[in-house]
mmJSON file of the N, C-alpha and C atoms, coordinates in Angstrom:
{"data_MODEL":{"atom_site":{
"group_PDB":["ATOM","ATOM","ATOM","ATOM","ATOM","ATOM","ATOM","ATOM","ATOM","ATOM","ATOM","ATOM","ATOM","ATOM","ATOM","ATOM","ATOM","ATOM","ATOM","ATOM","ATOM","ATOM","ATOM","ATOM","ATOM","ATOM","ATOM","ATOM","ATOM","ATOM","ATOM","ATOM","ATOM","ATOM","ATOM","ATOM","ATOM","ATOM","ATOM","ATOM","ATOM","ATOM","ATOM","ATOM","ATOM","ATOM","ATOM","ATOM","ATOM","ATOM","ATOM","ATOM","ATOM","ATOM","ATOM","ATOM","ATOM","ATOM","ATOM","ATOM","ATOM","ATOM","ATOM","ATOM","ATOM","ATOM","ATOM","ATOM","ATOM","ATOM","ATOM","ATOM","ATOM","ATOM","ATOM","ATOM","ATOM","ATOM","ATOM","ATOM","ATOM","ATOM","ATOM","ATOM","ATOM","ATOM","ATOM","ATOM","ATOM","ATOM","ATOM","ATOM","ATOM","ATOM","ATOM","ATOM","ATOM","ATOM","ATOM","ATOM","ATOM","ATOM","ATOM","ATOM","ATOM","ATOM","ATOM","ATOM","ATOM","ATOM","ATOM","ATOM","ATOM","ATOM","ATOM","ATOM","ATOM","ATOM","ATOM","ATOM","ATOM","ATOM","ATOM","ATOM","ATOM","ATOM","ATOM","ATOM","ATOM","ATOM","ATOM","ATOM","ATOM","ATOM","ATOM","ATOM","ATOM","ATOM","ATOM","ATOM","ATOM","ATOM","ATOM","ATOM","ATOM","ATOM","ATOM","ATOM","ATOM","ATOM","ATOM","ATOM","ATOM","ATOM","ATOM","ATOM","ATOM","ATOM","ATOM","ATOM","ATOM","ATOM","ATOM","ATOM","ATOM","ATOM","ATOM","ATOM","ATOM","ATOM","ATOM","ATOM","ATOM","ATOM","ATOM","ATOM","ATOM","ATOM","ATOM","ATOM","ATOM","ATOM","ATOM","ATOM","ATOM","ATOM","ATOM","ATOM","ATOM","ATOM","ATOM","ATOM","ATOM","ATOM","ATOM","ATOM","ATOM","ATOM","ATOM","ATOM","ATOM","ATOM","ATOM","ATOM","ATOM","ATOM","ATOM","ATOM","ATOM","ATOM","ATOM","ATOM","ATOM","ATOM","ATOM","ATOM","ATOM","ATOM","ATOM","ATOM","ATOM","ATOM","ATOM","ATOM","ATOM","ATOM","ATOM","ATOM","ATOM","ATOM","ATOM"],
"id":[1,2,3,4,5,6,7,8,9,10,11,12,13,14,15,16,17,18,19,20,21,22,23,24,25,26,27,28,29,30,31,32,33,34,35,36,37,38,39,40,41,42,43,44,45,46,47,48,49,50,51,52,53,54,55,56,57,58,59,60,61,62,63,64,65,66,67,68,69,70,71,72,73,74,75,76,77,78,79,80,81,82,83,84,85,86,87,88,89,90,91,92,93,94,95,96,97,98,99,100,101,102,103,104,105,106,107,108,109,110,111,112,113,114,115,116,117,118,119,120,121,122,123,124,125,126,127,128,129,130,131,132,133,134,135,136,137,138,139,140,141,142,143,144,145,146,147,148,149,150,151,152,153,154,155,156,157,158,159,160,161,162,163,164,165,166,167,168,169,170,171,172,173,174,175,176,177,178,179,180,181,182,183,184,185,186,187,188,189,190,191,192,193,194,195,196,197,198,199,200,201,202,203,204,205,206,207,208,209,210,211,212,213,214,215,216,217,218,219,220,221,222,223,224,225,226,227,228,229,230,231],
"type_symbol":["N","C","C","N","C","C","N","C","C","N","C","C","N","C","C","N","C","C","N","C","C","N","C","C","N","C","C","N","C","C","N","C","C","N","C","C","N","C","C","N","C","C","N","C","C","N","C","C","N","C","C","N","C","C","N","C","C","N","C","C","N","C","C","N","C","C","N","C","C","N","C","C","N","C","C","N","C","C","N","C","C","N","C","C","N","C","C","N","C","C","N","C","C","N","C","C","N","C","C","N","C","C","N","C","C","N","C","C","N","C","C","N","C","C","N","C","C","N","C","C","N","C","C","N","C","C","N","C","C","N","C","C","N","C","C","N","C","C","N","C","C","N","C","C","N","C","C","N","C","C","N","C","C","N","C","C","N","C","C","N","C","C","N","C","C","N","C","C","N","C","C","N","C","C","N","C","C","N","C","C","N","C","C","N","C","C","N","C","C","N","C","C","N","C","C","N","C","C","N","C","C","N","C","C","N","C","C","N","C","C","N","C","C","N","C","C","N","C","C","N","C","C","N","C","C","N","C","C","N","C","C"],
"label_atom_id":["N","CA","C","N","CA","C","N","CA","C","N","CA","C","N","CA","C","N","CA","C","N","CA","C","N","CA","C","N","CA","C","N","CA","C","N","CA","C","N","CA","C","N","CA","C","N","CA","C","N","CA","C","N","CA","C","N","CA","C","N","CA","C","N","CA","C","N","CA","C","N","CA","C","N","CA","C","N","CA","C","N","CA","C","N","CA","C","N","CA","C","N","CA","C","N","CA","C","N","CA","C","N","CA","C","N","CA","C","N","CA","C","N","CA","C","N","CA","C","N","CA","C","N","CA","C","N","CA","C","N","CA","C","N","CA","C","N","CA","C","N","CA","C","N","CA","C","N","CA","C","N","CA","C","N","CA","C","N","CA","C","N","CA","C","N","CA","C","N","CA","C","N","CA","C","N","CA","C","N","CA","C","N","CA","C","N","CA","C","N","CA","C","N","CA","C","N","CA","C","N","CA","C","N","CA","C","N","CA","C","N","CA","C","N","CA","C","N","CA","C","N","CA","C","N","CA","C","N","CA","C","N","CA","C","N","CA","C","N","CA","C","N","CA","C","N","CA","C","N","CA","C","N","CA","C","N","CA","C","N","CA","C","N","CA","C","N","CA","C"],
"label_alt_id":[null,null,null,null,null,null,null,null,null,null,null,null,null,null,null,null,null,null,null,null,null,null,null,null,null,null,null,null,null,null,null,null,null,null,null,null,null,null,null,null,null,null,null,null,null,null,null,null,null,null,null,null,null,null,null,null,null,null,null,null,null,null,null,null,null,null,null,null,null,null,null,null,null,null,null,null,null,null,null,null,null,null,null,null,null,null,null,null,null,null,null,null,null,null,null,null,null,null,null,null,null,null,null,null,null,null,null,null,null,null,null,null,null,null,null,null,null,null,null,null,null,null,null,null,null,null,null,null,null,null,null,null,null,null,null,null,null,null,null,null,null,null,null,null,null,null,null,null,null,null,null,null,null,null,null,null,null,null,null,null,null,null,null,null,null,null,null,null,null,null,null,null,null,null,null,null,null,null,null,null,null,null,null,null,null,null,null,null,null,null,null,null,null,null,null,null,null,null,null,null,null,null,null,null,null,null,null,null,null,null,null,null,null,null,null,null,null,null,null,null,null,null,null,null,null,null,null,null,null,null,null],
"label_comp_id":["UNK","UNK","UNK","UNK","UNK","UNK","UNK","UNK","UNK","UNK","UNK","UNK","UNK","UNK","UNK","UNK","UNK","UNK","UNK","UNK","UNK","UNK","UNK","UNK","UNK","UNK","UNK","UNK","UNK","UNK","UNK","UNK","UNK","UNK","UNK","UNK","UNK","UNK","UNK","UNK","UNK","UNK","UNK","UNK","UNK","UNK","UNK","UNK","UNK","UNK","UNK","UNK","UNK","UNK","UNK","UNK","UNK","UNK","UNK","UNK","UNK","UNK","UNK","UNK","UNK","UNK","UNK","UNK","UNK","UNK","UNK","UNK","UNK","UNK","UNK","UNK","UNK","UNK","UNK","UNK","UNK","UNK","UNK","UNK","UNK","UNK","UNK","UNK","UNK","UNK","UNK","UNK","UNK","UNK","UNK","UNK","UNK","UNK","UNK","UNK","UNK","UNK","UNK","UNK","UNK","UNK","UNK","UNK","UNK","UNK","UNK","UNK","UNK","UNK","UNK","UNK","UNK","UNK","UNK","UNK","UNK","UNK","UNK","UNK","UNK","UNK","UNK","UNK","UNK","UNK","UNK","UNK","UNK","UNK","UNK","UNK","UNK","UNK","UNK","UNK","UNK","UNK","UNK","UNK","UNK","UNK","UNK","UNK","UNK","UNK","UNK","UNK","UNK","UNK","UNK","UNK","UNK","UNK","UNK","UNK","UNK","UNK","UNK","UNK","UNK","UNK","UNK","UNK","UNK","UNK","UNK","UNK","UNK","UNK","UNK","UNK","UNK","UNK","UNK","UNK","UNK","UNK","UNK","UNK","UNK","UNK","UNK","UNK","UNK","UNK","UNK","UNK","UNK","UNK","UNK","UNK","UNK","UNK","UNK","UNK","UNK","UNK","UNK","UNK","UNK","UNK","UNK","UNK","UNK","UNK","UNK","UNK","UNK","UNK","UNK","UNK","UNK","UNK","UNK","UNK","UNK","UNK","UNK","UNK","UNK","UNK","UNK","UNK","UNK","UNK","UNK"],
"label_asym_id":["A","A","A","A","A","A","A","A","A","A","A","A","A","A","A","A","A","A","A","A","A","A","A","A","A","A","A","A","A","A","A","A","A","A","A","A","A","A","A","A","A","A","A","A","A","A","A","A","A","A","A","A","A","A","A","A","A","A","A","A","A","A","A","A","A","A","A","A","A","A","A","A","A","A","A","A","A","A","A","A","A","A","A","A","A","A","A","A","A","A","A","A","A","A","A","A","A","A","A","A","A","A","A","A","A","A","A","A","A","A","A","A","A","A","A","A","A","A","A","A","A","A","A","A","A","A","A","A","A","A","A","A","A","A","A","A","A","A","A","A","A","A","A","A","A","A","A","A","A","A","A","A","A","A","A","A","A","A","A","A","A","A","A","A","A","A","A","A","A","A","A","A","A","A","A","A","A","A","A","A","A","A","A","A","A","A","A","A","A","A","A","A","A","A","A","A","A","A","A","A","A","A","A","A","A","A","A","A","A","A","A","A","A","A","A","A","A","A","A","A","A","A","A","A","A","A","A","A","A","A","A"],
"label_entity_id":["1","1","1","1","1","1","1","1","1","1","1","1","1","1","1","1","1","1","1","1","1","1","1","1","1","1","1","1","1","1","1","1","1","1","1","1","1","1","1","1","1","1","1","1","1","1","1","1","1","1","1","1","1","1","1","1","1","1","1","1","1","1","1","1","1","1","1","1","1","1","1","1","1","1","1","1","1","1","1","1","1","1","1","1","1","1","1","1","1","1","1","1","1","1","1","1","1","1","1","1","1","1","1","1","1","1","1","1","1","1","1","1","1","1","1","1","1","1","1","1","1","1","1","1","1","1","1","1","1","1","1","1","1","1","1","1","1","1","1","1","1","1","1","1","1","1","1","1","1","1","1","1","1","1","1","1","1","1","1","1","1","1","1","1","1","1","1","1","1","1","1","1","1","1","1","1","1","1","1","1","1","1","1","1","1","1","1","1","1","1","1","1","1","1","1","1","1","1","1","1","1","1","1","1","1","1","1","1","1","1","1","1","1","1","1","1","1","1","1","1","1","1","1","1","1","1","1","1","1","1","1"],
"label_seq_id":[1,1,1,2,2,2,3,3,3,4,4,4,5,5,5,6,6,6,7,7,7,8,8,8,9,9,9,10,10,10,11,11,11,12,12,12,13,13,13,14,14,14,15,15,15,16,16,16,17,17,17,18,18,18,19,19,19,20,20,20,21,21,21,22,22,22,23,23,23,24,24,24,25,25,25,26,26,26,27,27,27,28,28,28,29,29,29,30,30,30,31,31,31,32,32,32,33,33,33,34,34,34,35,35,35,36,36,36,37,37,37,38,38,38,39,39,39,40,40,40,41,41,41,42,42,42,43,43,43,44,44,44,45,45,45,46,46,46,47,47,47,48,48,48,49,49,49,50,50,50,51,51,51,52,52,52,53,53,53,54,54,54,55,55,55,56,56,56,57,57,57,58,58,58,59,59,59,60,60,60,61,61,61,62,62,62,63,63,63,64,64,64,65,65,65,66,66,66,67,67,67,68,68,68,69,69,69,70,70,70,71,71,71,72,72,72,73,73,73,74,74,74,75,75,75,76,76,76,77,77,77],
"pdbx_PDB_ins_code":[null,null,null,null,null,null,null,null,null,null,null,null,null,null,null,null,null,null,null,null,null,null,null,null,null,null,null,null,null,null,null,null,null,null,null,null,null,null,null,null,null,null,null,null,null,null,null,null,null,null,null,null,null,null,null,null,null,null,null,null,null,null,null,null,null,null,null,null,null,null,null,null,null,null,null,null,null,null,null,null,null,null,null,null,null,null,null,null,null,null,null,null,null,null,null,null,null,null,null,null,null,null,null,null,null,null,null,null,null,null,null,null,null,null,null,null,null,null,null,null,null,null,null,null,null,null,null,null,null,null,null,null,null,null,null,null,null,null,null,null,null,null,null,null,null,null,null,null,null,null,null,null,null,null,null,null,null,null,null,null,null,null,null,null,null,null,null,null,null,null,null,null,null,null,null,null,null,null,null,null,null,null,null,null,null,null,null,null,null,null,null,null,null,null,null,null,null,null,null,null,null,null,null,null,null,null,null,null,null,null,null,null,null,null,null,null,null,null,null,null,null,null,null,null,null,null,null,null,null,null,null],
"Cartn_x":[-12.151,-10.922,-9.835,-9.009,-7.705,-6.777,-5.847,-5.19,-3.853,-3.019,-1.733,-1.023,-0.098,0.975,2.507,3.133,4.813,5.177,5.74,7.296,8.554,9.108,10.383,11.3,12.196,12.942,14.538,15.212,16.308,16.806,18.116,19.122,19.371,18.91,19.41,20.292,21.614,22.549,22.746,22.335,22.695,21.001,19.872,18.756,17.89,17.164,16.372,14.734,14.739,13.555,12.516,11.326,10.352,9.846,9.912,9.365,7.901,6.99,5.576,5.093,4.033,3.688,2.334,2.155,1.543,0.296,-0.617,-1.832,-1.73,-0.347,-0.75,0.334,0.439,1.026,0.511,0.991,0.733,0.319,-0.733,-0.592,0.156,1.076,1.7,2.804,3.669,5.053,5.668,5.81,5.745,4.64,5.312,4.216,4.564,4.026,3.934,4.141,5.173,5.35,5.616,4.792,4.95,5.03,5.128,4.702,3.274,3.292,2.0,2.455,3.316,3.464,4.749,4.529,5.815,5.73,4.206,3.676,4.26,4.91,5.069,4.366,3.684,2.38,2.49,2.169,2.317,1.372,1.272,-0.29,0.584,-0.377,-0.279,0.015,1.247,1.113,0.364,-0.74,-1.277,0.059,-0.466,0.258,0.065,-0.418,-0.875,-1.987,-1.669,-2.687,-4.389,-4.437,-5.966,-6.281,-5.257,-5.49,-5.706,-4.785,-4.618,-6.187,-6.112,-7.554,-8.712,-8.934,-10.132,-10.335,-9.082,-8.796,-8.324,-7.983,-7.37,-8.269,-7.699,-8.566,-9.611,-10.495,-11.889,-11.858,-11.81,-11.885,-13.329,-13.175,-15.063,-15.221,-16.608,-17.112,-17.432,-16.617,-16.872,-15.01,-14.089,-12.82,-12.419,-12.745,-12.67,-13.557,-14.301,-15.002,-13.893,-14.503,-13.665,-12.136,-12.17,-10.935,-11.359,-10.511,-11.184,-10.223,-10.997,-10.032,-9.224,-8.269,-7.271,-7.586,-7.198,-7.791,-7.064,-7.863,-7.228,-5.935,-4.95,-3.809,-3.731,-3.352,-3.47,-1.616,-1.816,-0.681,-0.361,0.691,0.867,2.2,1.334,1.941,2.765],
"Cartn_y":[23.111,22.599,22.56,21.153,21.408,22.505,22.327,23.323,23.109,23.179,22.641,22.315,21.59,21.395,21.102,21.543,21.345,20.104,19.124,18.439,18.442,18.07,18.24,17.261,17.653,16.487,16.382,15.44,15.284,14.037,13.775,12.989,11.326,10.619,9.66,8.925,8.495,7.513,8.35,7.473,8.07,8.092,7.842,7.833,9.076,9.336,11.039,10.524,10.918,10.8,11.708,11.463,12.448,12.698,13.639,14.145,14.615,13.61,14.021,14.73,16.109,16.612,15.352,15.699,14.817,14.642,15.0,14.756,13.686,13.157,12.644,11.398,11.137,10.132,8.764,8.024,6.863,5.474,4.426,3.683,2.87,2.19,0.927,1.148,0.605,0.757,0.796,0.264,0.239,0.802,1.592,1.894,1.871,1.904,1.444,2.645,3.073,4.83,4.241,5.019,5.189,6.657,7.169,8.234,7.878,9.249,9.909,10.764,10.961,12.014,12.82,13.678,14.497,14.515,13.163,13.308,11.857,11.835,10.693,10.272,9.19,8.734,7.505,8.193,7.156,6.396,4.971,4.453,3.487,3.576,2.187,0.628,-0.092,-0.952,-2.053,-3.104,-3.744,-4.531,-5.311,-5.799,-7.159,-7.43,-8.861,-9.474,-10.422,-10.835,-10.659,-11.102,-10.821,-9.566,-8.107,-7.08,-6.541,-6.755,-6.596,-7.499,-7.922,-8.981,-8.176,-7.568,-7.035,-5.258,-4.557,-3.643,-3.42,-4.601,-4.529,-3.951,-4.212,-4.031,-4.583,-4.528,-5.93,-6.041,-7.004,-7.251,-7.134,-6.692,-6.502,-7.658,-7.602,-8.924,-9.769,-8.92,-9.566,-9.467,-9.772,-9.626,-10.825,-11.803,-12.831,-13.537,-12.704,-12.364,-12.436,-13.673,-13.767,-14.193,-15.397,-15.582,-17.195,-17.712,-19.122,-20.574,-21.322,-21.985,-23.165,-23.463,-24.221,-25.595,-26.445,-27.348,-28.303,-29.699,-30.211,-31.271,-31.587,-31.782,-33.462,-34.446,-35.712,-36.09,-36.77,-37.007,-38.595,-39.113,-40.396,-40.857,-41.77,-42.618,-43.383],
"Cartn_z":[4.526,3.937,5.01,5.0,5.85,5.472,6.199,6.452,5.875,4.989,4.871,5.643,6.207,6.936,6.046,7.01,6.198,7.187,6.703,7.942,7.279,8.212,8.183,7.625,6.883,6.012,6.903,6.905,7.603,6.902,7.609,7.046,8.233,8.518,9.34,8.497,8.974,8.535,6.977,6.236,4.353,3.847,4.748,4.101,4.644,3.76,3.751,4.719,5.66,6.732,6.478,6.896,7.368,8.8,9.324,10.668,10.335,10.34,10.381,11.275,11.302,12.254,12.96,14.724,15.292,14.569,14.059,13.621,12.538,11.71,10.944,11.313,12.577,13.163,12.795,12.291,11.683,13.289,13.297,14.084,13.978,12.598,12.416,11.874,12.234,12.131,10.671,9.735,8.193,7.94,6.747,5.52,3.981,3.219,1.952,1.225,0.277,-0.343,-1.532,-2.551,-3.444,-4.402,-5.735,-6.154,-7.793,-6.999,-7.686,-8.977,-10.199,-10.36,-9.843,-9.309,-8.265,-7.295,-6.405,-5.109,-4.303,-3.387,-2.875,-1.971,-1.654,-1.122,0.362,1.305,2.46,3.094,2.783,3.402,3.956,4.865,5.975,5.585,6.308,6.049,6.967,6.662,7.279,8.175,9.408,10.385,10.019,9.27,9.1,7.922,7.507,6.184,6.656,7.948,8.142,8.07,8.554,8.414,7.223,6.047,4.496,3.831,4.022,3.584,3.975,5.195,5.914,5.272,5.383,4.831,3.178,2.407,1.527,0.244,-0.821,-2.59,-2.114,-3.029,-3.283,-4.74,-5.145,-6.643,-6.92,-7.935,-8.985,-9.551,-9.11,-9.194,-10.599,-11.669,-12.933,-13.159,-11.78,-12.801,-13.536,-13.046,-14.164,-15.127,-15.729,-16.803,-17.688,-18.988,-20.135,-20.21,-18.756,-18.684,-18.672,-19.432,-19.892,-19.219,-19.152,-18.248,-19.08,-18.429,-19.047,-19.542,-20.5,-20.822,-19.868,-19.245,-18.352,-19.506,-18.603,-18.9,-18.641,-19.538,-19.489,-19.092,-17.35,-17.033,-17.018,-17.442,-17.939,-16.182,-15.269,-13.962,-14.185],
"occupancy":[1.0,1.0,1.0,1.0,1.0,1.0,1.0,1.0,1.0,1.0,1.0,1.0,1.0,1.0,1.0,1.0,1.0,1.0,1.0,1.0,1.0,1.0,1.0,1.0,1.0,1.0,1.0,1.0,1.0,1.0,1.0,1.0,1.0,1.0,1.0,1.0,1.0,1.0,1.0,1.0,1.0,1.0,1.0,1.0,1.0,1.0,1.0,1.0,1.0,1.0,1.0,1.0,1.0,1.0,1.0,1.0,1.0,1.0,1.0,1.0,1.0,1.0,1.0,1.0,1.0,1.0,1.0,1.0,1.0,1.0,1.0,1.0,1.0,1.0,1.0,1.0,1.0,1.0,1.0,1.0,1.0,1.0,1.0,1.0,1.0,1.0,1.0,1.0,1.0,1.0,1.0,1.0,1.0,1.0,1.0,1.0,1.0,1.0,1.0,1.0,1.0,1.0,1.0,1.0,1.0,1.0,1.0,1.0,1.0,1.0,1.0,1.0,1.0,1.0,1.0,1.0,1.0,1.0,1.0,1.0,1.0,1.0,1.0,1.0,1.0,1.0,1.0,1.0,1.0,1.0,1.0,1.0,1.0,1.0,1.0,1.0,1.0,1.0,1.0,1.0,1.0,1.0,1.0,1.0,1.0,1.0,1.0,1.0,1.0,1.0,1.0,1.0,1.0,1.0,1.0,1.0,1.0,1.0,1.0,1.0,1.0,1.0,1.0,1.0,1.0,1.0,1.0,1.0,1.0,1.0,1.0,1.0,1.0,1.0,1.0,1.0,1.0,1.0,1.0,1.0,1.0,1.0,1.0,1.0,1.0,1.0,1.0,1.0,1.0,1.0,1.0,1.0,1.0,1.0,1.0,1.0,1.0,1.0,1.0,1.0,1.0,1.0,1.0,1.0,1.0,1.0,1.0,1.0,1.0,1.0,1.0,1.0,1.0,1.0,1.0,1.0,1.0,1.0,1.0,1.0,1.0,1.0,1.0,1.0,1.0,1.0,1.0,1.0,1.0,1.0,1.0],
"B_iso_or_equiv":[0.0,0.0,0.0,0.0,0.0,0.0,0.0,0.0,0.0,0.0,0.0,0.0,0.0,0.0,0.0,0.0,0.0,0.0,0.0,0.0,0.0,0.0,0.0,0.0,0.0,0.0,0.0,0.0,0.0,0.0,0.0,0.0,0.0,0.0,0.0,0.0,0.0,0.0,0.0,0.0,0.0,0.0,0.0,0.0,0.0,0.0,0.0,0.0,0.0,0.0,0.0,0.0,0.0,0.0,0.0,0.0,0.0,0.0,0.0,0.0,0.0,0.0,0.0,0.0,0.0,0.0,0.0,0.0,0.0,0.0,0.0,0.0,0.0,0.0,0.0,0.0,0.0,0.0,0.0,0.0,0.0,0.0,0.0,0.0,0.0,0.0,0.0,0.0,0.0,0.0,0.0,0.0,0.0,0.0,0.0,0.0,0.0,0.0,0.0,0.0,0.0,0.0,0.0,0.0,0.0,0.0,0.0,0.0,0.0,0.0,0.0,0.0,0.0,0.0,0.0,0.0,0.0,0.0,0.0,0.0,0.0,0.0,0.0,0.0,0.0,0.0,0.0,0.0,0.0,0.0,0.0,0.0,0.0,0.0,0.0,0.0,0.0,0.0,0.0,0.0,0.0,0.0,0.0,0.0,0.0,0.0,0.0,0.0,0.0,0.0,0.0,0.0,0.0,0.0,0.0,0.0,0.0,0.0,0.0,0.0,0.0,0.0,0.0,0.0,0.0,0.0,0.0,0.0,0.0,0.0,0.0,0.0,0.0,0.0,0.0,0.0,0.0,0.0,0.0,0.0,0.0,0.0,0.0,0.0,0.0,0.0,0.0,0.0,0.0,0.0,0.0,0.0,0.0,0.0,0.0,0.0,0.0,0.0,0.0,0.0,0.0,0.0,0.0,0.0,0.0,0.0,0.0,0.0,0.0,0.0,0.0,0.0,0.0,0.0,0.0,0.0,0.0,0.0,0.0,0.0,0.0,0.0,0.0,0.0,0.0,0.0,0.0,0.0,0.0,0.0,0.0],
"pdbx_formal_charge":[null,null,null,null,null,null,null,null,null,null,null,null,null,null,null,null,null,null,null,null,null,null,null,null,null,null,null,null,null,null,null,null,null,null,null,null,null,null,null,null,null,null,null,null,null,null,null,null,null,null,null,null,null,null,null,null,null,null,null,null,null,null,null,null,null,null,null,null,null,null,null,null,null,null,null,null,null,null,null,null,null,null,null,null,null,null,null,null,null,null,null,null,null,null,null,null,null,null,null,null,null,null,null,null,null,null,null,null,null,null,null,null,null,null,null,null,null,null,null,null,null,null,null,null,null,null,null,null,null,null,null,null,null,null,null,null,null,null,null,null,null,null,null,null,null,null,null,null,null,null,null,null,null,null,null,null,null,null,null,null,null,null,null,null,null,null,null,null,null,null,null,null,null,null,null,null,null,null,null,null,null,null,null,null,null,null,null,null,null,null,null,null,null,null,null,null,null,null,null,null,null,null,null,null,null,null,null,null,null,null,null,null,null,null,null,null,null,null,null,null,null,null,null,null,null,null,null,null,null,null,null],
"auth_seq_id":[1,1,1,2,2,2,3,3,3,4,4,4,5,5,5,6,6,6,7,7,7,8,8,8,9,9,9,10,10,10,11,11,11,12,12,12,13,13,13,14,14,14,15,15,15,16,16,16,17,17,17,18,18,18,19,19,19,20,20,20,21,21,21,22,22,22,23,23,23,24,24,24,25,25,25,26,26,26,27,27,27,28,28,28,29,29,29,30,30,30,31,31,31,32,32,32,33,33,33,34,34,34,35,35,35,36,36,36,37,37,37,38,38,38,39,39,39,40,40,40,41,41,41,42,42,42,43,43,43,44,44,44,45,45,45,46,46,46,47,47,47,48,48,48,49,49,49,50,50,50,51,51,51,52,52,52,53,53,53,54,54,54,55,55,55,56,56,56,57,57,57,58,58,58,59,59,59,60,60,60,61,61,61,62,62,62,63,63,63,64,64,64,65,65,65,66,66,66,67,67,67,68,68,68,69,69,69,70,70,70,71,71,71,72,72,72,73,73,73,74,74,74,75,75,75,76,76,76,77,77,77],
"auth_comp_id":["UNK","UNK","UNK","UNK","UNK","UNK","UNK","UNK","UNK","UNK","UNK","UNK","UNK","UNK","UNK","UNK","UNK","UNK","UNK","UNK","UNK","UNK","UNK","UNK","UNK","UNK","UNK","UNK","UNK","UNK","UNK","UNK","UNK","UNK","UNK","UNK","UNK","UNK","UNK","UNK","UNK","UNK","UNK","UNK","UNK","UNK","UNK","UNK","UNK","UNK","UNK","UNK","UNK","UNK","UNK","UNK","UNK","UNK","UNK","UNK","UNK","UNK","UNK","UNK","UNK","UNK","UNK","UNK","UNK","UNK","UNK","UNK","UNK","UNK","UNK","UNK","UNK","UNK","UNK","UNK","UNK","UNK","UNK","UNK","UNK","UNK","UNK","UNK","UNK","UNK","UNK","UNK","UNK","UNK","UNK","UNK","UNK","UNK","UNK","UNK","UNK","UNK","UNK","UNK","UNK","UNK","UNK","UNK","UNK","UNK","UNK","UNK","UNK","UNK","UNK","UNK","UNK","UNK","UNK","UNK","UNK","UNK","UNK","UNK","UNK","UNK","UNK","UNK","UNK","UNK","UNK","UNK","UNK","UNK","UNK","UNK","UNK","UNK","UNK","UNK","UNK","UNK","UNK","UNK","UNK","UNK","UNK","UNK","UNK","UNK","UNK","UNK","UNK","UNK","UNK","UNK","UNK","UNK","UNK","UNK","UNK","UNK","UNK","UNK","UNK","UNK","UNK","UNK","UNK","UNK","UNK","UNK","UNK","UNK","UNK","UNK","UNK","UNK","UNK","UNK","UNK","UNK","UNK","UNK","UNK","UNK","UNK","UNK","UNK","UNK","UNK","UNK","UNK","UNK","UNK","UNK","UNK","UNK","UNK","UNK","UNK","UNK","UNK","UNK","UNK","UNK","UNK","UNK","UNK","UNK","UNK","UNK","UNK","UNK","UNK","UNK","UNK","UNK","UNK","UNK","UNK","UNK","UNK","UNK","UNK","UNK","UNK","UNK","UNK","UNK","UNK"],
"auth_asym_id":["A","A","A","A","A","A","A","A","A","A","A","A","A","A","A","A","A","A","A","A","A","A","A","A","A","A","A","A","A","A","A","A","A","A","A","A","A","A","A","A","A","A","A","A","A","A","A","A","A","A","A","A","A","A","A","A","A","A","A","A","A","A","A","A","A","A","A","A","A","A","A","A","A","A","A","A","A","A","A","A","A","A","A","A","A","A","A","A","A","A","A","A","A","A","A","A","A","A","A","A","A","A","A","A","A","A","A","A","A","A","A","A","A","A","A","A","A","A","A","A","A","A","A","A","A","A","A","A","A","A","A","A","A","A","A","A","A","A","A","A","A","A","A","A","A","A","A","A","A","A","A","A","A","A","A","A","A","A","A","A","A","A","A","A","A","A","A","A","A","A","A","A","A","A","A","A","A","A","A","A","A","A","A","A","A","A","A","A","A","A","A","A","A","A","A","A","A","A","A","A","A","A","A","A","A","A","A","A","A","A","A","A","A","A","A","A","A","A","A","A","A","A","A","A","A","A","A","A","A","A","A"],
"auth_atom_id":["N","CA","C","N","CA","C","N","CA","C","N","CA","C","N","CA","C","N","CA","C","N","CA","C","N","CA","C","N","CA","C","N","CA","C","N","CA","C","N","CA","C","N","CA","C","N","CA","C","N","CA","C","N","CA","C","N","CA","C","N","CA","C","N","CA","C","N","CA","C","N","CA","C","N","CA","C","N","CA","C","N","CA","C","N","CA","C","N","CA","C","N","CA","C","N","CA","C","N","CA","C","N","CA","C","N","CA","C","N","CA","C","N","CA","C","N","CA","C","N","CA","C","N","CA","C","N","CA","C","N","CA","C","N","CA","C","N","CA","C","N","CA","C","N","CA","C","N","CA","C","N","CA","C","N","CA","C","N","CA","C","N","CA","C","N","CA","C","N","CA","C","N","CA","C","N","CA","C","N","CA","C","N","CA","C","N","CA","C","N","CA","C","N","CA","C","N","CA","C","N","CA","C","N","CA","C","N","CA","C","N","CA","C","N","CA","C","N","CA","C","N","CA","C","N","CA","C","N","CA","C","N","CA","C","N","CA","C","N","CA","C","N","CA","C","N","CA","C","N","CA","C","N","CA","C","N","CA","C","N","CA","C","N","CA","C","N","CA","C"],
"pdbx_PDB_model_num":[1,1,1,1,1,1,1,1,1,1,1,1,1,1,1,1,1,1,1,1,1,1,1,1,1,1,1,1,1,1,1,1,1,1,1,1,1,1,1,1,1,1,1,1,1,1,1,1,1,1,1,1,1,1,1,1,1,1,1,1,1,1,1,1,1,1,1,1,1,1,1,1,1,1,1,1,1,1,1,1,1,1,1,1,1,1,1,1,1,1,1,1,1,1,1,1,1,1,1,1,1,1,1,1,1,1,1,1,1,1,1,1,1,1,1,1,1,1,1,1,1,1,1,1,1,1,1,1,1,1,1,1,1,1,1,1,1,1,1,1,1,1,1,1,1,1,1,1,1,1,1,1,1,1,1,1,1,1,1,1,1,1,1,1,1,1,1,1,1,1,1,1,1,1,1,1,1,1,1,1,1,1,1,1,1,1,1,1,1,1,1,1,1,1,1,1,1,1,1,1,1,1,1,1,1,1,1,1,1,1,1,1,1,1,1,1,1,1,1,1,1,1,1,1,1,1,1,1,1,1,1]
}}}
């Protein structure tokens, strides 16, 4: 099991920072935070759509199952 770590919270300008310890040094400049609960959550943001695409969700392969398609639409030129 890891080991806990603490960082450090601080103040830049009027917004509340985190000082991550080095091990959990991020490679890409943005990241994506959300919460969990009472947990706030930091993942990486991709650098680029090919990155997000390669790394991203994968949809299950039945998600559009039972989704019916639109009836085509008669347009008058």
């Amino acid at each position: 099991m890891q080991r806990e770590r603490t960082a450090r919270l601080f103040m830049n300008n009027r917004s509340q920072a985190v000082r991550l310890p080095k091990e959990f040094e991020f490679s890409v400049s943005e990241v994506y935070v959300h919460r969990e609960g009472e947990k706030i959550v930091l993942s990486p943001r991709p650098s680029s759509w090919h990155a997000y695409l390669a790394e991203g969700p994968v949809a299950p392969d039945d998600f559009m199952e039972g989704v019916e398609d639109l009836p085509l639409q008669e347009r008058v030129i």
